[in-house]
VOKERO-741506 format. One line per 3 residues: number of its first residue (from 1); their letters; for each residue y, x, z of N, C-alpha, C. Coordinates in Angstrom, 3 decimals, always signed. Example, Ala and Ser with C-alpha at 12.3 -4.5 7.8 and 13.67 -1.06 7.14 Angstrom:
2
1> as> -5.690,+13.190,+7.800,-4.500,+12.300,+7.800,-3.300,+13.200,+7.800; -2.250,+12.850,+7.080,-1.060,+13.670,+7.140,+0.030,+12.900,+7.870
END
This chain:
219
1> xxx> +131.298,-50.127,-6.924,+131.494,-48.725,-7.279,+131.644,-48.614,-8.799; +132.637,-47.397,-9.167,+132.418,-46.976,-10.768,+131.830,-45.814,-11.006; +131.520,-45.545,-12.014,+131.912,-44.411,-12.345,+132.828,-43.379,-12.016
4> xxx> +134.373,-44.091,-12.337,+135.713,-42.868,-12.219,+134.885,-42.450,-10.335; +134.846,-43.828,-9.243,+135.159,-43.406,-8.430,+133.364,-42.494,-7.680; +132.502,-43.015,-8.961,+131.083,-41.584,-8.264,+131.655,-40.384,-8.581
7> xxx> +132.130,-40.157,-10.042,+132.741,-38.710,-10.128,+133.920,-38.029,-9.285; +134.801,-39.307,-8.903,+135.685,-38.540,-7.782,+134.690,-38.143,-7.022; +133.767,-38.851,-5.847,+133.075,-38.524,-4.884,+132.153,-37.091,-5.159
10> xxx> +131.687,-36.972,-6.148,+130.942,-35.616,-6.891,+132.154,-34.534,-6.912; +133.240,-35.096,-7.455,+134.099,-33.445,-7.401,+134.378,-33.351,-5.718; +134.434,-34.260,-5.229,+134.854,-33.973,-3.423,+133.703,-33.013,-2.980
13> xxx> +132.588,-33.582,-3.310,+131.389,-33.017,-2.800,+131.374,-31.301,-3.267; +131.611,-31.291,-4.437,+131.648,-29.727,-5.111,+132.802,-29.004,-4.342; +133.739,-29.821,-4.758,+135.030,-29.075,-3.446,+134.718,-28.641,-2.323
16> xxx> +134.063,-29.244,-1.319,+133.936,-29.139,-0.122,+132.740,-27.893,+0.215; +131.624,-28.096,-0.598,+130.713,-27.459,-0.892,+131.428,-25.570,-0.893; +132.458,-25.525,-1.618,+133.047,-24.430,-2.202,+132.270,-24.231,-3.713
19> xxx> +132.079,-25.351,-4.354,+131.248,-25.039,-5.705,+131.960,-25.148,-6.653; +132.441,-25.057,-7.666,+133.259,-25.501,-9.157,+133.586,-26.852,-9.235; +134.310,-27.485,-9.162,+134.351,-28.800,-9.367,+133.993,-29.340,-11.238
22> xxx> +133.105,-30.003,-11.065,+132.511,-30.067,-12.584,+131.527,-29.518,-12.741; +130.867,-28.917,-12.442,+129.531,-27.884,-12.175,+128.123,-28.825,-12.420; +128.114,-29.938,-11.444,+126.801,-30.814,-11.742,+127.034,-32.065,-12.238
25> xxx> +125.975,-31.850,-12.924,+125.897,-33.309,-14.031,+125.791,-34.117,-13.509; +126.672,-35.146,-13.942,+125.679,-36.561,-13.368,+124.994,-37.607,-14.414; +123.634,-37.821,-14.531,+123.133,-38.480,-15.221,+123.056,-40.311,-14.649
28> xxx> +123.757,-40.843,-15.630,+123.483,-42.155,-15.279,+122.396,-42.679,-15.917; +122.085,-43.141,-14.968,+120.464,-43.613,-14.584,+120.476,-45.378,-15.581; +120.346,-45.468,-16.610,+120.517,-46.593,-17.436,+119.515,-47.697,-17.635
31> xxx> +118.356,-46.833,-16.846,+117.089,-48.000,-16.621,+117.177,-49.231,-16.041; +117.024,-50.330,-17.245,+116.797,-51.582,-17.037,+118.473,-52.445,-16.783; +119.567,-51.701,-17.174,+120.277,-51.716,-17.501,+120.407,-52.729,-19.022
34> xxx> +121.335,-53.917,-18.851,+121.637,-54.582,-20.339,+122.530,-53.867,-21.153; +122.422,-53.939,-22.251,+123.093,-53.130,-23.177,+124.511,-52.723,-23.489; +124.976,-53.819,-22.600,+126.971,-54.022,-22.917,+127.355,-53.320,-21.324
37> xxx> +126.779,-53.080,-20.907,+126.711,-52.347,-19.376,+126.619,-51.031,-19.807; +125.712,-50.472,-20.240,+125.683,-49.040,-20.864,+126.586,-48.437,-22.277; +127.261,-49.504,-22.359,+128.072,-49.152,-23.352,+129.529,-49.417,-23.055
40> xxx> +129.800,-49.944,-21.668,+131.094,-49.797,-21.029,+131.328,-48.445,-20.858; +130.519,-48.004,-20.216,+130.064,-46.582,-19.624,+130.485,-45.051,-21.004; +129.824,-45.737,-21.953,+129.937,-45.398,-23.315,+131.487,-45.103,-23.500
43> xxx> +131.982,-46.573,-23.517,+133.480,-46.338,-23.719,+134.435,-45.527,-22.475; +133.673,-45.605,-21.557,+134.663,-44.708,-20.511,+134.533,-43.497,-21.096; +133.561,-42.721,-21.731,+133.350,-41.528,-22.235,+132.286,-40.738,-21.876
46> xxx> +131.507,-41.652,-21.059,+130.431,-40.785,-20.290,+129.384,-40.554,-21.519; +128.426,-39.172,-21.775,+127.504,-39.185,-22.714,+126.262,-38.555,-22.056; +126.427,-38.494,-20.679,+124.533,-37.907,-19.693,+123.925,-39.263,-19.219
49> xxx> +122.643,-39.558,-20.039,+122.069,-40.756,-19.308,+120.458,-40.655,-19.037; +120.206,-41.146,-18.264,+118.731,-41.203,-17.566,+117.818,-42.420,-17.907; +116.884,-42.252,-18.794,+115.957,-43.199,-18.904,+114.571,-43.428,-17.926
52> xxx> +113.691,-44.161,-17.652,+112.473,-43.857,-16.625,+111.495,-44.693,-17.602; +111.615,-45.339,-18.364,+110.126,-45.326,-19.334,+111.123,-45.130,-21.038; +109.684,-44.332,-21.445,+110.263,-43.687,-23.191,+110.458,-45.349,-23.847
55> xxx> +109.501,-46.196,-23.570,+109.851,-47.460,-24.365,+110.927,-48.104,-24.416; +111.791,-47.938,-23.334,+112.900,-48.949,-22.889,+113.713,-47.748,-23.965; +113.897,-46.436,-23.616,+114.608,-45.656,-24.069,+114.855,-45.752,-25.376
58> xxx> +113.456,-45.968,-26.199,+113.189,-45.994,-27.961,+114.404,-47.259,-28.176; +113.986,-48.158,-27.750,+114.476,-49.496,-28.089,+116.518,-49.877,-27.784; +116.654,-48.444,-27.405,+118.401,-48.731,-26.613,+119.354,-47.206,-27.557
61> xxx> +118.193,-45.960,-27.167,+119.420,-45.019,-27.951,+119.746,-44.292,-29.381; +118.598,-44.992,-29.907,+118.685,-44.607,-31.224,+120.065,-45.815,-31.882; +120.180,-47.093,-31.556,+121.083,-47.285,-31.984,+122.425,-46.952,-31.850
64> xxx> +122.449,-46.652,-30.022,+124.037,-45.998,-29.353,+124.008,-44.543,-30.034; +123.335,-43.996,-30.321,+123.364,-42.912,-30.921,+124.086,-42.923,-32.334; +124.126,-44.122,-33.535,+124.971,-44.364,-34.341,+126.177,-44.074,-34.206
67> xxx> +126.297,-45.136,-33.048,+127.858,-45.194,-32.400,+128.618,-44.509,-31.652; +127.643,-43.737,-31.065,+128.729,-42.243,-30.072,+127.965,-40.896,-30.300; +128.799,-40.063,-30.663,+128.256,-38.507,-30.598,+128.110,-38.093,-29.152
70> xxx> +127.211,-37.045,-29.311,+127.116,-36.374,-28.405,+126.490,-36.821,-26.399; +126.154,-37.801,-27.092,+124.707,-38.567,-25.716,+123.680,-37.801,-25.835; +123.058,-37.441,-24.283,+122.254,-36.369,-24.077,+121.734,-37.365,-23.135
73> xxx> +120.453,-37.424,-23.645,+119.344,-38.035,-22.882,+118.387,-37.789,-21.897; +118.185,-37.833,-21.001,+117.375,-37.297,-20.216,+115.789,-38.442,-19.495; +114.648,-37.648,-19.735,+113.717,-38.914,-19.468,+113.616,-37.908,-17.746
76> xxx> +113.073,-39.622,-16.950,+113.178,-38.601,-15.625,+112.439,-39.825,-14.736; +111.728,-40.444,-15.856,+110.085,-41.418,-14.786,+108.962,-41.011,-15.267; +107.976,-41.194,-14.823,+106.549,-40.716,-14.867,+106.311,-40.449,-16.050
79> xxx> +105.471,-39.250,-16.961,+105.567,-39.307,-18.423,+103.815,-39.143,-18.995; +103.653,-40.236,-19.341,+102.476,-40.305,-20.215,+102.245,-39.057,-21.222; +100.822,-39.212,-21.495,+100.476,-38.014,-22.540,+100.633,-38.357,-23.783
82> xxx> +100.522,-39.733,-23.948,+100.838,-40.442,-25.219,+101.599,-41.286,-25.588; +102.955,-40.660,-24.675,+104.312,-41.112,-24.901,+105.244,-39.240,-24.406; +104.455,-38.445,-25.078,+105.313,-37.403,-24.955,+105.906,-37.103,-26.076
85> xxx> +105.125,-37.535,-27.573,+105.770,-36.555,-28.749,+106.929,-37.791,-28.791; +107.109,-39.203,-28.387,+108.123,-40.107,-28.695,+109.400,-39.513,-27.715; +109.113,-38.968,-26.298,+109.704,-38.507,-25.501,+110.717,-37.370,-25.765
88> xxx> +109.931,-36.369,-26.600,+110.300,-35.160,-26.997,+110.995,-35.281,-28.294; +111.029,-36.355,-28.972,+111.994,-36.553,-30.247,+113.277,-37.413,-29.815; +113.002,-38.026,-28.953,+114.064,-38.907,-27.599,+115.228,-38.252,-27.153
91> xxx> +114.349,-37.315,-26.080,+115.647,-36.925,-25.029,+115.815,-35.155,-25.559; +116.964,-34.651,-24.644,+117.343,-33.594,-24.451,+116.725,-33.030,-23.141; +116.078,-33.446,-22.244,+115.710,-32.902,-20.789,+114.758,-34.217,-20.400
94> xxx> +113.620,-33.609,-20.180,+112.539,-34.010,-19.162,+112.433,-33.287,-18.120; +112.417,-34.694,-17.102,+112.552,-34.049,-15.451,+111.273,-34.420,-14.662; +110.061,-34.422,-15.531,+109.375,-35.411,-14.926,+107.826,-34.270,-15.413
97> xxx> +107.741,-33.069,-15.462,+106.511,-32.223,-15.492,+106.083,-31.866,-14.569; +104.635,-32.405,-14.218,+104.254,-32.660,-12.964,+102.230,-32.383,-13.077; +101.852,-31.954,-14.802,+100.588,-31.517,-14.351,+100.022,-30.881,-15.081
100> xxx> +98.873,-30.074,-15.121,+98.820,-28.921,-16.576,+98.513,-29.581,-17.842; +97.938,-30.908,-17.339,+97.614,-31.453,-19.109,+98.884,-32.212,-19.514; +99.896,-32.472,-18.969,+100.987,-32.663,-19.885,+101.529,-31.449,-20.100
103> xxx> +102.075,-30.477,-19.396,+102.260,-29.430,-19.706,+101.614,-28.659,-21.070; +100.274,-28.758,-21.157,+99.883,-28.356,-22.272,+99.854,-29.470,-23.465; +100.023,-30.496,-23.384,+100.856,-31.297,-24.469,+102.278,-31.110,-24.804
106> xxx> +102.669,-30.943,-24.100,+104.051,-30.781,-24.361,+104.106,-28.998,-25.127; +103.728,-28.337,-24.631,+103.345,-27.152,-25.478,+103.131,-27.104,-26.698; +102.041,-27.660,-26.975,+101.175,-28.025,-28.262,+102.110,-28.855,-29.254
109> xxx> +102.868,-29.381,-28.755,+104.167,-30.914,-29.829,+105.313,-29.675,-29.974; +105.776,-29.161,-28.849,+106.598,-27.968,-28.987,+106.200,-26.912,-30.298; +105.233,-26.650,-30.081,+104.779,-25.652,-31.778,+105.357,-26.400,-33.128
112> xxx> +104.069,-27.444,-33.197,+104.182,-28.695,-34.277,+105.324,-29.094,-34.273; +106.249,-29.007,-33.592,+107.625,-30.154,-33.744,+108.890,-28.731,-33.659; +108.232,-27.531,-33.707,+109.694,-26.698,-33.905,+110.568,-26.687,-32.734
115> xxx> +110.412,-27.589,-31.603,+111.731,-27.832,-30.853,+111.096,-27.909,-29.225; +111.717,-28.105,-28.092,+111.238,-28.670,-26.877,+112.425,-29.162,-26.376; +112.637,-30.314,-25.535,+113.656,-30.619,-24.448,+113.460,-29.242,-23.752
118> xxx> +114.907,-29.304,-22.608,+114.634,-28.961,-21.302,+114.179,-29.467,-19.962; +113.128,-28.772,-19.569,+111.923,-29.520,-18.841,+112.497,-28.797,-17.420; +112.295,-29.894,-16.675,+112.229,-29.849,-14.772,+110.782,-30.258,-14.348
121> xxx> +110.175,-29.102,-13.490,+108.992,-29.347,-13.155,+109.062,-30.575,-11.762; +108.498,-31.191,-11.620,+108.988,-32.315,-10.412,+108.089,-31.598,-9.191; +108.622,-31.771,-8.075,+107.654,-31.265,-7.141,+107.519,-32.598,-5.674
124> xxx> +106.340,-32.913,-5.743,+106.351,-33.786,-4.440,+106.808,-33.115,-3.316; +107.588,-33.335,-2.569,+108.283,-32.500,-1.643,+107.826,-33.181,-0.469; +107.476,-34.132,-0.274,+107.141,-35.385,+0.608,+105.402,-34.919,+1.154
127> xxx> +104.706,-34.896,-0.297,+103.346,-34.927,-0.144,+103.331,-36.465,-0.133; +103.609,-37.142,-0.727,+103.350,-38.721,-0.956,+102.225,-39.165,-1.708; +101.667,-39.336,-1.149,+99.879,-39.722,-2.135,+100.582,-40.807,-3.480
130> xxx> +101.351,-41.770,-3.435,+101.679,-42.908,-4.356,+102.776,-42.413,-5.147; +103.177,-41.020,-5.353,+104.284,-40.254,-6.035,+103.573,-38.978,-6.907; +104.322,-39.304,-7.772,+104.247,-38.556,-8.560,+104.485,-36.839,-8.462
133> xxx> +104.225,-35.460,-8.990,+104.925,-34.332,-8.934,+103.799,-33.429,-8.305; +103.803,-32.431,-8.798,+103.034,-31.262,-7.993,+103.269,-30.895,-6.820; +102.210,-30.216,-5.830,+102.233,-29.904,-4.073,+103.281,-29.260,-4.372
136> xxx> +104.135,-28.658,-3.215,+104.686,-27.624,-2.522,+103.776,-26.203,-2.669; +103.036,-26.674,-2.255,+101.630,-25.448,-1.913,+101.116,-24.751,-3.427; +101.156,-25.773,-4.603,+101.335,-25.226,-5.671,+101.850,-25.223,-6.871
139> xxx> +103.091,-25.517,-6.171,+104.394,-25.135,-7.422,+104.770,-23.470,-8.348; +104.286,-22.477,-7.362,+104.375,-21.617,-8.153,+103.586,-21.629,-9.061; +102.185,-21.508,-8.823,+101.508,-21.180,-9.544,+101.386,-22.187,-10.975
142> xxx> +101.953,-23.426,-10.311,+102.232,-24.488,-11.906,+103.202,-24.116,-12.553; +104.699,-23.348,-11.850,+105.667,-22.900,-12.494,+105.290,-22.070,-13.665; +104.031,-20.628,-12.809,+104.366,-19.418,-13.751,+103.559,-20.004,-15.037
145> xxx> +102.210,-20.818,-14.693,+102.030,-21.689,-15.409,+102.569,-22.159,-16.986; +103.332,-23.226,-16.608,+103.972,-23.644,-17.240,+104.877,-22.316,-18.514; +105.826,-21.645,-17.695,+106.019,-20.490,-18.116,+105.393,-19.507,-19.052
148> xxx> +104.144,-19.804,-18.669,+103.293,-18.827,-19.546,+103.130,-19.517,-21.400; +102.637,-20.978,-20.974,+102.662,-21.410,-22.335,+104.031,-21.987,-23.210; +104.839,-20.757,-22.791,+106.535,-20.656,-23.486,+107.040,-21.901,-23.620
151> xxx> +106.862,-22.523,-22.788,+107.887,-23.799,-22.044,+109.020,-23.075,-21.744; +110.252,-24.849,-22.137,+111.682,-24.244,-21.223,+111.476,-24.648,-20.146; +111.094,-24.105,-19.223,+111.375,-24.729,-17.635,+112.526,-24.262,-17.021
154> xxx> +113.248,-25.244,-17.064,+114.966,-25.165,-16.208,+115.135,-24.936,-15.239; +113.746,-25.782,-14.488,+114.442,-25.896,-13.200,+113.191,-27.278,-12.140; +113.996,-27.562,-11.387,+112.854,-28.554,-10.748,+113.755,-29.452,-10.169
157> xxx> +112.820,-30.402,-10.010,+113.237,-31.802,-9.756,+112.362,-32.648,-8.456; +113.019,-33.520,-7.792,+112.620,-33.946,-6.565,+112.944,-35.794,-6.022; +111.934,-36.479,-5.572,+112.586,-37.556,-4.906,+111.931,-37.711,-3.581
160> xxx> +113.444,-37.550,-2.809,+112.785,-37.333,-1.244,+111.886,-38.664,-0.782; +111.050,-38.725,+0.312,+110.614,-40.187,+0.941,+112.110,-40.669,+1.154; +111.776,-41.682,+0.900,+112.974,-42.871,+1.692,+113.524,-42.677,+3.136
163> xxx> +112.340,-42.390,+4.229,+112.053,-42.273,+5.451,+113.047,-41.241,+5.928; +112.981,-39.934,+5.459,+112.810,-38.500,+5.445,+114.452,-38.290,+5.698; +115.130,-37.335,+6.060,+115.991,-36.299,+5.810,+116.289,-35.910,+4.251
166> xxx> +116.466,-36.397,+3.996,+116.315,-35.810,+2.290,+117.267,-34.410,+2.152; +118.240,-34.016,+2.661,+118.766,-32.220,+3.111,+117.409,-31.393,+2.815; +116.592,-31.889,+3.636,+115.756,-30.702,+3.959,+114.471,-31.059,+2.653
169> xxx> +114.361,-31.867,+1.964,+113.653,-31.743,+0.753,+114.383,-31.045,-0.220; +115.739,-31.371,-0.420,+116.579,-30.681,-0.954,+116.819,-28.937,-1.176; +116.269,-28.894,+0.080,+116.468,-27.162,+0.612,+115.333,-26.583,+0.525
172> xxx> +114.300,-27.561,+0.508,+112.897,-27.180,+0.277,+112.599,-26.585,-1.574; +113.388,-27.962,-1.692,+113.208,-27.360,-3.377,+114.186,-26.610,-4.087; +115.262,-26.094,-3.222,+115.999,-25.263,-3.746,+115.064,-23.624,-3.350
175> xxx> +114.385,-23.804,-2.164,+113.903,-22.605,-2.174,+112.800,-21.709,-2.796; +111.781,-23.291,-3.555,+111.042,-22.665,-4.087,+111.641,-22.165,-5.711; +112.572,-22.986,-6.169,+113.173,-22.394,-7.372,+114.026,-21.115,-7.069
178> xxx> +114.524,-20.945,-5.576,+114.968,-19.658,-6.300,+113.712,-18.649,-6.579; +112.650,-18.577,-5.570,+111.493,-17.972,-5.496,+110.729,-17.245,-7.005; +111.639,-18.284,-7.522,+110.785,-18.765,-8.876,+111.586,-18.083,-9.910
181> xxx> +112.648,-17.604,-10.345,+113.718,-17.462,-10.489,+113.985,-18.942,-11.668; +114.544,-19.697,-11.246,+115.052,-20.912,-11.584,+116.130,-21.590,-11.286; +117.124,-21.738,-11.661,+118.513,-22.526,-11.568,+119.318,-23.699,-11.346
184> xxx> +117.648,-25.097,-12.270,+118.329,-25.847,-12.560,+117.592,-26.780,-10.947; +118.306,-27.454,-10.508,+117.728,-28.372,-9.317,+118.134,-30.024,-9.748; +117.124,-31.080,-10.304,+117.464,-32.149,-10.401,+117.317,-33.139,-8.986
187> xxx> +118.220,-32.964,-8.392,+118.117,-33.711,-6.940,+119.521,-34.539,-6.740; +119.122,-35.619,-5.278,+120.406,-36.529,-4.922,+120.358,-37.562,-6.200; +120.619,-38.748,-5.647,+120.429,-40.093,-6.016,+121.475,-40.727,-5.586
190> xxx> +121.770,-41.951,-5.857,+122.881,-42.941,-5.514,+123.428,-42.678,-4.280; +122.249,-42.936,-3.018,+122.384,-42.560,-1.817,+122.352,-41.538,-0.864; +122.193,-40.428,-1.324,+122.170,-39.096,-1.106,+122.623,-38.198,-2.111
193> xxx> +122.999,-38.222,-2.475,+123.483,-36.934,-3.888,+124.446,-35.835,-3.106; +125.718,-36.239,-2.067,+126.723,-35.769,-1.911,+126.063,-34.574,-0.660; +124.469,-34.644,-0.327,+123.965,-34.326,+0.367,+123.579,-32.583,-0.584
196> xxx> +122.839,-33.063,-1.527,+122.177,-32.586,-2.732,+123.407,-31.822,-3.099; +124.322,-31.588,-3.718,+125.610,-30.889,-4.057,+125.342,-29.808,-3.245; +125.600,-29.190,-1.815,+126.295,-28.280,-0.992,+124.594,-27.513,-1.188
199> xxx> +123.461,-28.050,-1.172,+122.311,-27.099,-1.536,+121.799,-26.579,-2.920; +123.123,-27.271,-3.790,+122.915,-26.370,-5.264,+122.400,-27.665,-6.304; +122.454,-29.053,-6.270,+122.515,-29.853,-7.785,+122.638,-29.422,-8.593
202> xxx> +122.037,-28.936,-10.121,+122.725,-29.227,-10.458,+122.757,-30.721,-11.714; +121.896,-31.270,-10.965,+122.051,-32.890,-11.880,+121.354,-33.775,-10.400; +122.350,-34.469,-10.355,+122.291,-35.558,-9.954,+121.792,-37.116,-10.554
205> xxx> +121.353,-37.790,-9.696,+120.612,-38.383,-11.196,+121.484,-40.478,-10.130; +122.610,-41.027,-10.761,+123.148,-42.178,-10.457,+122.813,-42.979,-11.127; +122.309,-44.435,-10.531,+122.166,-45.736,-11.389,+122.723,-46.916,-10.800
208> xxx> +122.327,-47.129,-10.024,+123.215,-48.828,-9.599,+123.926,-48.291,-9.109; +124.505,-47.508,-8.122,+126.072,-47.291,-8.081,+127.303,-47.289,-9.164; +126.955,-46.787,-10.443,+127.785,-46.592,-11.771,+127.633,-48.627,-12.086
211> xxx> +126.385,-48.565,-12.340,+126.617,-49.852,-13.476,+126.459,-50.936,-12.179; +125.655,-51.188,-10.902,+125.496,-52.514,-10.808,+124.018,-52.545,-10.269; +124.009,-53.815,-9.600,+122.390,-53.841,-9.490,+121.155,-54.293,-10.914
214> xxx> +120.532,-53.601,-10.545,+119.507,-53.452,-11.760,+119.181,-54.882,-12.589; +118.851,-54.898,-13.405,+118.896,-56.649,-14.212,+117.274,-56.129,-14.261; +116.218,-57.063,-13.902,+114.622,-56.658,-13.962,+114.589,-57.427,-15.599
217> xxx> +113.684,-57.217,-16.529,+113.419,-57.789,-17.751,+112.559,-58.707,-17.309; +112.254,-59.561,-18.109,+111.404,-60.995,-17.926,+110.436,-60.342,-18.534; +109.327,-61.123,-17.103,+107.604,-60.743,-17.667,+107.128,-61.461,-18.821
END
């Protein structure tokens, strides 16, 4: 798979959907990714990418950042409390707010630092004890939450069980954002995304389909 041909498959999906073609992002997922791999990608013109730890991230886009304008970063794996202010000078969008004490860190760096990404609250949609993201049962109240201590909250974000239907996590978390009044939906993955589209994406989040299977780093 490429690129050209995930984004054909994404505008089919929007087409079919009856949605804008171009409408949802697709973030390539660059984790653990070698460097001349993410910079093919680079040269095709793509500039939305997905990191899942801030360290790997520190160490890869401050230099591509020399070399190409306009890369918009997005962190979107589990996020430490003391890897948020590196996080928040990092990316453009965190998809990964999932409890009140990062939430209120991220608040608190937001004052001090003048600035915030745009934040996706994650919601376990599953109820997966070994996953990350706030209940179902209390997403609002983390939303208005969140909200209150003048966070950008965009929107919400989701990774279905493996097992599961993932449609209907999809629809699950489209419903509590509209509830919410919220827009942004970070859902659909390599293997489901085209699913994710017709219930409102609008970021999709692709990785080994674009570049390849994952290269693991040596322990």
């Amino acid at each position: 798979m490429s690129l050209e041909q995930i984004t054909a498959r994404l505008h089919a999906a929007e087409a079919k959907a009856g949605r804008n073609v171009g409408e949802t992002t697709l973030i390539a997922v660059s984790k653990v990714q070698p460097n001349e791999r993410v910079q093919a990608i680079l040269e095709e013109g793509h500039r939305v990418f997905g990191e899942n730890r801030v360290q790997e991230a520190a160490g890869k886009w401050p230099d591509f950042r020399e070399h190409y304008d306009g890369i918009e970063l997005h962190i979107i794996g589990p996020l430490q409390t003391n890897k948020v202010r590196q996080a928040m000078e990092l990316s453009q969008a965190i998809h990964t707010l999932d409890r009140p004490k990062l939430a209120k860190t991220i608040a608190r760096l937001a004052q001090e630092m003048g600035a915030c990404p745009d934040l996706y609250i994650q919601v376990n949609t599953g109820a997966e004890s070994q996953k990350a993201g706030i209940l179902p049962s209390e997403a609002d109240a983390f939303i208005a939450e969140s909200i209150a201590l003048d966070l950008p909250v965009r929107g919400l974000m989701c990774i279905p069980p493996v097992e599961e239907e993932p449609s209907l996590h999809f629809a699950l978390l489209a419903k509590i954002a509209a509830r919410n009044g919220l827009n942004g939906l970070s859902m659909g993955m390599s293997g489901d995304f085209e699913s994710a589209v017709p219930l409102g994406a609008t970021h999709i989040r692709v990785g080994s389909a674009i570049f390849g299977d994952r290269v693991p780093t040596a322990q």
